[in-house]
VOTORRO-48708 format. One record per residue (C-alpha): x, y, z; residue in one letter. Coordinates in pm, 1 decimal. Layout:
! residues N
x->X, y->Y, z->Z, rest->A
...
***
This chain:
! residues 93
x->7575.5, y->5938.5, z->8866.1, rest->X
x->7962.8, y->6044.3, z->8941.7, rest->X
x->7974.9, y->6269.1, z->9300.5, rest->X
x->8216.0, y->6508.5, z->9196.8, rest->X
x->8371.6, y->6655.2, z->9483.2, rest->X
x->8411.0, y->7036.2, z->9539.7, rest->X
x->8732.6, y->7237.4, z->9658.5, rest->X
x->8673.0, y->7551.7, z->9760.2, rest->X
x->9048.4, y->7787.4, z->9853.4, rest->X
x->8922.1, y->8100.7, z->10070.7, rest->X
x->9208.1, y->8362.7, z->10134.2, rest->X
x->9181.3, y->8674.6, z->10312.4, rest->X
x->9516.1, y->8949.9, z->10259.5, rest->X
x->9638.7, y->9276.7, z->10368.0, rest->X
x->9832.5, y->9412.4, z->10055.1, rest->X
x->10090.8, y->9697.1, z->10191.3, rest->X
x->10170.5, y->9953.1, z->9975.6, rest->X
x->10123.0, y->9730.5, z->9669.4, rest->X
x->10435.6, y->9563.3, z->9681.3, rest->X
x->10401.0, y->9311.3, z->9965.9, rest->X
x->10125.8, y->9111.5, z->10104.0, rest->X
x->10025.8, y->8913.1, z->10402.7, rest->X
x->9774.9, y->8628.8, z->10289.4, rest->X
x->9571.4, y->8409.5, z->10577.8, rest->X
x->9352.8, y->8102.9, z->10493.4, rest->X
x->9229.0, y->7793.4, z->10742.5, rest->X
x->9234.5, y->7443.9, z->10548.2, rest->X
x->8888.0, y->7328.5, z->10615.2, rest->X
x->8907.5, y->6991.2, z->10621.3, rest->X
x->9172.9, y->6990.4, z->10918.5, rest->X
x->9126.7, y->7323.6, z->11023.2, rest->X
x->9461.0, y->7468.5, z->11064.3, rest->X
x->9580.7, y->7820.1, z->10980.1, rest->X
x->9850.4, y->7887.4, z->10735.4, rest->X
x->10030.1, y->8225.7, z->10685.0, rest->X
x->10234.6, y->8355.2, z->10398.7, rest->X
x->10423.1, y->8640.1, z->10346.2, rest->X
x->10423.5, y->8719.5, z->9957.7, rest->X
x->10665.1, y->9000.9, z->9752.5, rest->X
x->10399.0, y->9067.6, z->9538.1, rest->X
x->10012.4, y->9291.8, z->9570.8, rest->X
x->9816.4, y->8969.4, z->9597.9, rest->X
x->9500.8, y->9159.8, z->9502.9, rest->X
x->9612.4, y->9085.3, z->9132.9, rest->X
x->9421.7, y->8738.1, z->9179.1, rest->X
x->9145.0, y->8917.1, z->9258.1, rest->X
x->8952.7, y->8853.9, z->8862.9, rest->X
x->9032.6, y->8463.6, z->8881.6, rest->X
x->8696.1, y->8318.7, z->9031.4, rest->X
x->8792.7, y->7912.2, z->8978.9, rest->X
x->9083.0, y->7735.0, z->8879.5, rest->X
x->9185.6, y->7336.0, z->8808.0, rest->X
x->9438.6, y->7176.7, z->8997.4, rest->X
x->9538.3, y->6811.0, z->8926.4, rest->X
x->9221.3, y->6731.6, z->8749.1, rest->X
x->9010.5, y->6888.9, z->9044.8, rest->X
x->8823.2, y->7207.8, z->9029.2, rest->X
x->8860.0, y->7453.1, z->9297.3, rest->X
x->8619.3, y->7787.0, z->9326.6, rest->X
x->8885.6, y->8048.0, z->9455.9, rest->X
x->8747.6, y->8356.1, z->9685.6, rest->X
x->9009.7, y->8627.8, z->9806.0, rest->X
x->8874.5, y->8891.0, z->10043.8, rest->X
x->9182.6, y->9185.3, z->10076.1, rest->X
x->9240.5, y->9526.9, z->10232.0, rest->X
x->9500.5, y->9762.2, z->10069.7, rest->X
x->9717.8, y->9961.4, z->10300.5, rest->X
x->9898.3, y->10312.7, z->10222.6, rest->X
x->10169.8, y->10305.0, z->10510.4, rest->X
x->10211.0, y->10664.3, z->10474.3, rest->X
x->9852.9, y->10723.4, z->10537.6, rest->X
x->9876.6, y->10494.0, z->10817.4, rest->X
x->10154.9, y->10747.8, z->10988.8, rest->X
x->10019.7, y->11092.1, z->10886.7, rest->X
x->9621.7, y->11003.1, z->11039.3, rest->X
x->9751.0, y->10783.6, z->11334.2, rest->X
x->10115.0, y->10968.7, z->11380.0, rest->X
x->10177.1, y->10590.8, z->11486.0, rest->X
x->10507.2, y->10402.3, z->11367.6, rest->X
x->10551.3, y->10300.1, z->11048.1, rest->X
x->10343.6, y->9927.1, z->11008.9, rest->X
x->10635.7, y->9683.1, z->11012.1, rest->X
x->10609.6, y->9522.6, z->10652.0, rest->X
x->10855.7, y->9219.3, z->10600.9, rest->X
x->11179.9, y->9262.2, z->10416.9, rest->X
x->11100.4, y->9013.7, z->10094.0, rest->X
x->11227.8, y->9000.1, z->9787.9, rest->X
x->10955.9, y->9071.3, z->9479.4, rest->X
x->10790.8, y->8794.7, z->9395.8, rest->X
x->10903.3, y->8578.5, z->9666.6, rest->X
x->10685.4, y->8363.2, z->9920.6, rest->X
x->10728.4, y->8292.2, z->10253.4, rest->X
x->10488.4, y->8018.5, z->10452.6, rest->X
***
């Protein structure tokens, strides 16, 4: 019997105002965090539940909060959040 090994990619995301998103994820076999900066609502992914990558399957988890900025400001009467100047569909690690 073959082992097949398993891949599993675990994000978590704050989406701002649909238009730009800040993803986190920890590889877990070396344990180091990444961060990326994406011009895009990341929460799109949300319906993909496994994809293949080079022959390898991977089951895919994302975990993200959606943030109205202008909510933020009128409950809090706090500064606006400071969201990162990125160009749509750009991504920054």
């Amino acid at each position: 019997m073959k082992w097949e090994q398993r891949h599993f990619f675990n994000l978590g995301a704050t989406v701002y105002d649909h238009r730009v998103s800040t993803v986190h994820w920890t590889d877990p076999e070396f344990h180091e965090s990444y961060d990326a900066i994406c011009g895009f609502d990341i929460g799109l992914l949300t319906g993909i539940d496994h994809f293949v990558h080079d022959g390898q399957n991977y089951q895919f988890t994302l975990t993200h909060f959606d943030v109205k900025t202008a909510n933020i400001l009128r409950i809090s009467g706090a500064q606006a959040a400071q969201i990162p100047d990125i160009p749509t569909g750009d991504i920054i690690i």
